[in-house]
MIVO-748731 format. One record per residue: residue in one letter; x, y, z of N, C-alpha, C, O in turn. Coordinates in pm, whole numbers, plus 50000, padded with zeros to 5 digits. Layout:
<sedrens>
AXYZXYZXYZXYZ/...
</sedrens>
This chain:
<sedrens>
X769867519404777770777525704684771577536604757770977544904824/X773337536804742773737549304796773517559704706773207560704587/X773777567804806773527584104742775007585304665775977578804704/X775057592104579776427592904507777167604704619776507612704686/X778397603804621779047618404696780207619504585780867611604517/X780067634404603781167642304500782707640104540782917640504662/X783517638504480785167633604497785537650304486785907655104378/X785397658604611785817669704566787657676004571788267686804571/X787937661104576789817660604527790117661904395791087669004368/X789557657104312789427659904162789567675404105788637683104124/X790697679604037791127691403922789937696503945789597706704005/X789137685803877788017695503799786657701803882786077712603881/X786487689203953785437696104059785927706504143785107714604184/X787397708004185787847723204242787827733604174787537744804214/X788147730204062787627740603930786377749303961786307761403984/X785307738803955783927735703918783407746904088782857757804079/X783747740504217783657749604329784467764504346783937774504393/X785317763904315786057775504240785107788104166784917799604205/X784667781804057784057790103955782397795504047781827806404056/X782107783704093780797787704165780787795204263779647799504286/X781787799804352782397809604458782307820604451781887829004532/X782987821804273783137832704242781717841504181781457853404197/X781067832504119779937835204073778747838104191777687844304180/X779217832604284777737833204407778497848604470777737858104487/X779897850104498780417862304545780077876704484779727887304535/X780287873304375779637884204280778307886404235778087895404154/X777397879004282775867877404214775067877304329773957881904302/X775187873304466774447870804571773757879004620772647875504661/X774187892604633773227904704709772047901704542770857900804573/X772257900604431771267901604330770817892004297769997891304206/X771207883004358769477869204384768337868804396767947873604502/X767387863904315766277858704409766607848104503767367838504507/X765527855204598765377836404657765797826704607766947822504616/X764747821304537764887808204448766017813204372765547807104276/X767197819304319768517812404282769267810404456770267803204471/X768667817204565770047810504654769497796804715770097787604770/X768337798704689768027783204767768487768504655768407756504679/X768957775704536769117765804417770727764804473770987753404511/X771987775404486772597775304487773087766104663773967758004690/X772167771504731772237758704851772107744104815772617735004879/X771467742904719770857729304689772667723304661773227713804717/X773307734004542774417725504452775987728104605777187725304603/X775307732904687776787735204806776457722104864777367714704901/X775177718404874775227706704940775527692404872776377684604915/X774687689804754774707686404665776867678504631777207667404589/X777857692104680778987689204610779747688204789780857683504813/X778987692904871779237685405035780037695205097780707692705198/X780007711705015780077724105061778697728105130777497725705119/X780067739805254778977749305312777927759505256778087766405154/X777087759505319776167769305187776597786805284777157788005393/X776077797605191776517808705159775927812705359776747819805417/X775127809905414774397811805500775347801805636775657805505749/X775547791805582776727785205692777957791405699778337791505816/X778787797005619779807800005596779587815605693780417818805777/X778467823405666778457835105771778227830705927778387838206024/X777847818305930777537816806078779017813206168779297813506288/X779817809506039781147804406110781867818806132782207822706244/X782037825506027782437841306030781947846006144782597845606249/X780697850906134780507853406285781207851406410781777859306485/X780957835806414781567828906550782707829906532783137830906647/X783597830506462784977836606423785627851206507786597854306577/X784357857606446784747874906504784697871906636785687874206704/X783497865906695783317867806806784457859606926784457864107040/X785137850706900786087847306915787207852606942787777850407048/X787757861706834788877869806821787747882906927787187875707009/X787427892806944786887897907020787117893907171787657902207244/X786767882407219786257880707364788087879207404788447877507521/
</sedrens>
């Protein structure tokens, strides 16, 4: 059986990643655990970076512009 993958070209699922951005941006330092490991679950889940990948690229970003 395939795994389903999310059509994240669709209105609504940009919506849908959109709204969750905003909600993980504003809520994340006040997580438990278990909501960011839930919220990793739905980044992957929709075939987004999770909150923890996205700093590793930042990082390597700075460090980039730096050298």
């Amino acid at each position: 059986m395939k795994k389903p993958v999310s059509n994240i070209a669709t209105a609504m699922t940009q919506k849908l990643i959109h709204l969750l951005q905003q909600l993980e941006n504003a809520e994340y330092d006040k997580m438990s655990n278990a909501g960011k490991k839930q919220f990793d679950k739905i980044w992957k889940l929709l075939g987004q970076p999770t909150n923890a990948e996205l700093k590793k690229i930042k990082t390597k970003g700075t460090k980039n512009e730096i050298s």
